[in-house]
BAFI-344082 format. One record per residue (C-alpha): residue number from 1; residue in one letter; x negated, y negated, z. Coordinates in steps of 0.5 Angstrom, whole numbers, plus 2048, in hexadecimal, padded with zeros to 3 digits. Example, Ala and Ser with C-alpha at 12.3 -4.5 7.8 and 13.67 -1.06 7.14 Angstrom:
# residues 2
{rec 1,'a',{7E7,809,810}} {rec 2,'s',{7E5,802,80E}} 
//
This chain:
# residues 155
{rec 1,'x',{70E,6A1,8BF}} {rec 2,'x',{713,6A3,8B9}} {rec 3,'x',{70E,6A6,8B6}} {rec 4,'x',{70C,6AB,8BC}} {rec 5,'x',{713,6AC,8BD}} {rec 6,'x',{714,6AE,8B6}} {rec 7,'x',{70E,6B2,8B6}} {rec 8,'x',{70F,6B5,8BD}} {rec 9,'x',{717,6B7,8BA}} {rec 10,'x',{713,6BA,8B3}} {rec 11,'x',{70F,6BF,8B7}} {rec 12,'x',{715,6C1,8BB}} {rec 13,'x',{718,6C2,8B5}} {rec 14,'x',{713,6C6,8B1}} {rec 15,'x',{712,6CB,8B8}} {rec 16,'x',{719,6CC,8B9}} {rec 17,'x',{719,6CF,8B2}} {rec 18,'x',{713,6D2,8B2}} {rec 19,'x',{715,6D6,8B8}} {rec 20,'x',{71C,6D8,8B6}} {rec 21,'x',{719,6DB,8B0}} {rec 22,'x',{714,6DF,8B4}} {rec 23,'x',{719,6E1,8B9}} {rec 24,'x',{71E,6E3,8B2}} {rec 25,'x',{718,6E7,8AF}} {rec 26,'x',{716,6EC,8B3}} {rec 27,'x',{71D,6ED,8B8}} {rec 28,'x',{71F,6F4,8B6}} {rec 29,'x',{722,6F6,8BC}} {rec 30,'x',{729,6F5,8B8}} {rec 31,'x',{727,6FB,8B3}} {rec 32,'x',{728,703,8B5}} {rec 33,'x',{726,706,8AE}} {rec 34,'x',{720,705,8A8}} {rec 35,'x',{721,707,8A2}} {rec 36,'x',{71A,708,89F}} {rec 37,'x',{71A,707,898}} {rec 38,'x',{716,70C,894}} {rec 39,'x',{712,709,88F}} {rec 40,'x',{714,70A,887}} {rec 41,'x',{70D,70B,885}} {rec 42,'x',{709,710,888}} {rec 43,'x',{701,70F,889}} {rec 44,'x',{700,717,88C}} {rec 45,'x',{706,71A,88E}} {rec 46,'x',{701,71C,894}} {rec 47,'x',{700,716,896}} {rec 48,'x',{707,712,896}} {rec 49,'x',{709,718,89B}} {rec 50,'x',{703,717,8A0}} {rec 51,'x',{705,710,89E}} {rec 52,'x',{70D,710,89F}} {rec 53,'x',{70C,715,8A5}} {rec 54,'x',{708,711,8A9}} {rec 55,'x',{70B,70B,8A7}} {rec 56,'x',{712,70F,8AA}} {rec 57,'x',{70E,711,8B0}} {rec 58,'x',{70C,70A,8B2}} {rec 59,'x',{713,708,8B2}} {rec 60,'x',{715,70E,8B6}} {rec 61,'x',{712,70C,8BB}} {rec 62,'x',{714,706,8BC}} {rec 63,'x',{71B,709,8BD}} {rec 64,'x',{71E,707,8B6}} {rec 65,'x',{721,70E,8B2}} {rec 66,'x',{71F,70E,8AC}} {rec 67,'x',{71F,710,8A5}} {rec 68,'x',{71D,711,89E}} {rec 69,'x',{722,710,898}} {rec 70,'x',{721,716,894}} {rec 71,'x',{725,719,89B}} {rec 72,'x',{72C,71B,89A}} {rec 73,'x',{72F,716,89B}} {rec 74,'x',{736,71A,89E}} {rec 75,'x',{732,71C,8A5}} {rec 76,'x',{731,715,8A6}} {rec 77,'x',{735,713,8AD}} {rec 78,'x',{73C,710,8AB}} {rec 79,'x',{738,70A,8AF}} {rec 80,'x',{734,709,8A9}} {rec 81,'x',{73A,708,8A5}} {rec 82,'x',{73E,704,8A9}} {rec 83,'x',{73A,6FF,8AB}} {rec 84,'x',{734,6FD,8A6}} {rec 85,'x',{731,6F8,8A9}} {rec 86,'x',{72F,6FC,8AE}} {rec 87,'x',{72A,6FF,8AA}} {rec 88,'x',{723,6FC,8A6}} {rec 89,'x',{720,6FE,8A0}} {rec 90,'x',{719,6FF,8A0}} {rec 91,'x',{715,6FE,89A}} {rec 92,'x',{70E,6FF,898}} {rec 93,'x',{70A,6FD,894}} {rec 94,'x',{702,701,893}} {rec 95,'x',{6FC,703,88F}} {rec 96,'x',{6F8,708,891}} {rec 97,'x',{6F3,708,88D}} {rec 98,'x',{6EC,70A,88D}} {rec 99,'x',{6EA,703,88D}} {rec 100,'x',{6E7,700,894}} {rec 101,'x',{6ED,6FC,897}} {rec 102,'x',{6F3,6FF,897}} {rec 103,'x',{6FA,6FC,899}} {rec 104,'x',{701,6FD,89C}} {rec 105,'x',{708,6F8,89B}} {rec 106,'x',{70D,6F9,8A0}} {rec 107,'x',{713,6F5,89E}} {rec 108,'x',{71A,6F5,8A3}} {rec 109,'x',{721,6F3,8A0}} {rec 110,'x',{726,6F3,8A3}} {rec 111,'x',{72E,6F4,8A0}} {rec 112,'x',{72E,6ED,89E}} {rec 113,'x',{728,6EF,89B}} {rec 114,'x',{723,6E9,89F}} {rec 115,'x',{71C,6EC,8A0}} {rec 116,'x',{71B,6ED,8A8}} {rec 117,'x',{714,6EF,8A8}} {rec 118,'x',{70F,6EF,8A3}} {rec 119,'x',{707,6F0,8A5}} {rec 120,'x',{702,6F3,8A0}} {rec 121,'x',{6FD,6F7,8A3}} {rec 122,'x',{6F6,6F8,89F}} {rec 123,'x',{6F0,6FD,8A1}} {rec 124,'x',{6EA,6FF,89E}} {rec 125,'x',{6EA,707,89C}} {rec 126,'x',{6F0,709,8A1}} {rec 127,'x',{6F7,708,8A0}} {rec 128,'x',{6F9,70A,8A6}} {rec 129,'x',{6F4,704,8A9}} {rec 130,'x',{6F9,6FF,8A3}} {rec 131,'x',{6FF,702,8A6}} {rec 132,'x',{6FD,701,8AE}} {rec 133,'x',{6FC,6FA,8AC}} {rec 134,'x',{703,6F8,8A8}} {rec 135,'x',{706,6FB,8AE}} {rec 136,'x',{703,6F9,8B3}} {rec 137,'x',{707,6F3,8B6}} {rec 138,'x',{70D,6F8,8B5}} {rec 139,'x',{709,6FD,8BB}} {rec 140,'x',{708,6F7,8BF}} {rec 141,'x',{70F,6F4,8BF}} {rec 142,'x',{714,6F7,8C5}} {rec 143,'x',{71A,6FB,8C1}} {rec 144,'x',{720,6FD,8C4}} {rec 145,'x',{726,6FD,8BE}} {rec 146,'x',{72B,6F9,8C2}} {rec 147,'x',{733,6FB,8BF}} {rec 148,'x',{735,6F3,8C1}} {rec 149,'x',{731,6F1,8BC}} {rec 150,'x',{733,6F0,8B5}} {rec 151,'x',{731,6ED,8AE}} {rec 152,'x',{739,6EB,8AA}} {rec 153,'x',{738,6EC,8A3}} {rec 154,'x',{73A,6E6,89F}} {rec 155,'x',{740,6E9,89A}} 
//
């Protein structure tokens, strides 16, 4: 009887982590902004703006404000500076190639730098087709940004 009762507890346990780890990973609705990083190394110029801009769309249409870092950062809202939590940074990582699979990392930190989201997308000779699946369980979630809601960074 100990033994089930101590199996029985373990799975709670290992549930009650996983779950709040899921719920933590994709709960974004305590971000208003993303800053989408630009990759330092550039495959074709014309094709990292068809990537970036439709990477900007996709959250735009989720109801995120976006922007890139190559903006100038003095027509950011006072928002934006005022409090840093609010805003994710996204990072891609990609290789359009003229090989047969391409792919595309999306990556979400947050102010303390803790990734929030993170899904690879590959596709056979369709970037668009990797993009849509990294981003896919973002399209399915429900996005409402909630101002109650906060990340404090640690200081």
């Amino acid at each position: 009887m100990k033994l089930f009762y101590s199996y029985f507890l373990f799975i709670i346990s290992i549930s009650i982590t996983f779950s709040q780890e899921v719920g933590n990973v994709y709960d974004l609705n305590c971000y208003k902004y993303v800053m989408i990083n630009i990759p330092k190394y550039h495959f074709s110029k014309q094709d990292d703006k068809e990537i970036i801009r439709t990477v900007r769309n996709l959250f735009l249409n989720k109801g995120f404000k976006t922007y890139t870092n190559d903006v100038d950062f003095s027509k950011l809202p006072a928002e934006y500076y005022n409090d840093s939590c609010i805003v994710l940074n996204c990072f891609l990582e990609y290789n359009p190639t003229i090989k047969t699979t391409d792919f595309l990392r999306i990556t979400l930190k947050n102010c303390i730098e803790e990734i929030v989201y993170e899904n690879t997308g590959k596709s056979i000779w369709s970037m668009g087709g990797a993009i849509d699946e990294a981003f896919e369980p973002i399209k399915n979630m429900n996005y409402e940004y909630d101002p109650n809601r906060k990340i404090t960074p640690i200081k």
